[in-house]
C-alpha positions in Angstrom: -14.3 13.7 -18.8 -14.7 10.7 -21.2 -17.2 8.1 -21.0 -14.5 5.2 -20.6 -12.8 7.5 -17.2 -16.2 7.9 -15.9 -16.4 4.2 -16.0 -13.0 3.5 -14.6 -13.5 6.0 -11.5 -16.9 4.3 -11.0 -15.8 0.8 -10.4 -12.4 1.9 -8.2 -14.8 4.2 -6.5 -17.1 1.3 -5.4 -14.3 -1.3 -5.3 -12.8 1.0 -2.7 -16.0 1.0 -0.7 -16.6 -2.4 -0.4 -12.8 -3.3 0.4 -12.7 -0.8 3.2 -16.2 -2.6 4.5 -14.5 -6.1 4.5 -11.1 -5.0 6.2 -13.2 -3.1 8.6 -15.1 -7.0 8.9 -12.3 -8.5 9.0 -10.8 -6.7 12.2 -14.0 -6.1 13.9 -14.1 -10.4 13.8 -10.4 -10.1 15.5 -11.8 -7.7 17.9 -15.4 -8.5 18.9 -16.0 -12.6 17.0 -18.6 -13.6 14.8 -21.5 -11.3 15.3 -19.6 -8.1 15.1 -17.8 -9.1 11.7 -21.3 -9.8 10.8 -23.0 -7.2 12.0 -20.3 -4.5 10.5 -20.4 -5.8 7.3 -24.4 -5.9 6.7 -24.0 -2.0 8.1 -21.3 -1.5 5.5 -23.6 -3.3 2.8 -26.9 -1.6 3.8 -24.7 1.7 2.3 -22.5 0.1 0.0 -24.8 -2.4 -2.2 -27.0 1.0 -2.8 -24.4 3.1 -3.6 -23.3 0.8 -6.4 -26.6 0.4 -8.0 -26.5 3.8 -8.1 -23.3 4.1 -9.4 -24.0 1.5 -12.0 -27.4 3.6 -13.2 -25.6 6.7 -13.8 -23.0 4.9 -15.4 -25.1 3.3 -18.1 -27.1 7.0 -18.0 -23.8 8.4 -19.3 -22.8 5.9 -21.9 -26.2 6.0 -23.3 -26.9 9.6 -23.5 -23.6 11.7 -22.9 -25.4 13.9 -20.0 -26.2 13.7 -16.7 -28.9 15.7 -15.6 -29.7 17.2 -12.3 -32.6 15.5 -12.3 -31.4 12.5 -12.9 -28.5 12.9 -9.7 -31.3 13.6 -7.5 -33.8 10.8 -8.8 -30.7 8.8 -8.2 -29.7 9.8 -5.0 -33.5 9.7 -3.2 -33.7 6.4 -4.4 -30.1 5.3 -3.0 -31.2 6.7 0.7 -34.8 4.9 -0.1 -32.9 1.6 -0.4 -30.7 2.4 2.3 -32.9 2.9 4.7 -35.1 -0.4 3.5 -32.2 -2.7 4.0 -31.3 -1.4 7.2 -35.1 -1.5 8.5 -34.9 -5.1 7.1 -31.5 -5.7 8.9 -32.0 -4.6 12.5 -36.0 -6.5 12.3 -34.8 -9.9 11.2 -31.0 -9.8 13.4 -32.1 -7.4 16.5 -31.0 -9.8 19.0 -27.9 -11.2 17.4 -27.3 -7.1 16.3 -23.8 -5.8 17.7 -24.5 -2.4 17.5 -21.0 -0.5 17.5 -20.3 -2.5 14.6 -23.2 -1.9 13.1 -22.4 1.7 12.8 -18.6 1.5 12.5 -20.2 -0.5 9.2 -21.8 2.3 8.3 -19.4 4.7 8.7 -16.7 3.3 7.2 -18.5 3.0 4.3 -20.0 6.7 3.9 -16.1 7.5 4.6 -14.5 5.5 2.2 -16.3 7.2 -0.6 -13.7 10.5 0.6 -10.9 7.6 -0.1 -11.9 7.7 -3.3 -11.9 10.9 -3.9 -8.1 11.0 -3.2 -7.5 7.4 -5.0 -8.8 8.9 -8.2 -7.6 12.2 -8.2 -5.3 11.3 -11.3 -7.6 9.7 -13.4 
């Protein structure tokens, strides 16, 4: 795979992620007001906003050198669940009473699953 395709399925790849996070917001506001719009999307963030850094350091990893490591996956990915699990330590301290927490998962779910929507999105590319 070429650098630039790497590049292109990297940013639909977290586009996707974060779109299906705010449509999941969106209707979780319809559904449940305020606090569960809110509370789904920081779920959906606490996975998604990781993800794309990490997506964005093996990104640069590739156009600098070419490869990408084993080691460098796994540094990559240890970190991501590090940060993931900081910013929803973070979340549920500073919100717990205001928390909704069906939405709060439904977040988080919907954005570990929309990573398997774009797998299918970018099966041409």
């Amino acid at each position: 795979m070429e650098r630039a395709g790497f590049g292109a399925i990297v940013g639909k790849t977290v586009g996707l992620q974060f779109s299906v996070v705010a449509v999941m917001a969106a209707a979780a506001g319809l559904l449940g007001g305020t606090h569960s719009a809110l509370s789904l999307l920081t779920g959906g963030a606490a996975v998604a906003i990781p993800n794309a850094l990490l997506a964005w350091w093996l990104w640069a990893r590739v156009r600098r050198t070419v490869v990408l490591t084993p080691a460098a996956m796994l540094l990559g990915e240890i970190l991501k669940l590090g940060l993931t699990l900081a910013m929803l330590a973070i979340l549920i301290r500073q919100w717990l009473p205001a928390i909704v927490w069906w939405a709060l998962l439904a977040g988080i779910i919907g954005a570990l699953k929309a990573q398997w929507l774009a797998v299918w999105a970018t099966r041409e590319m």
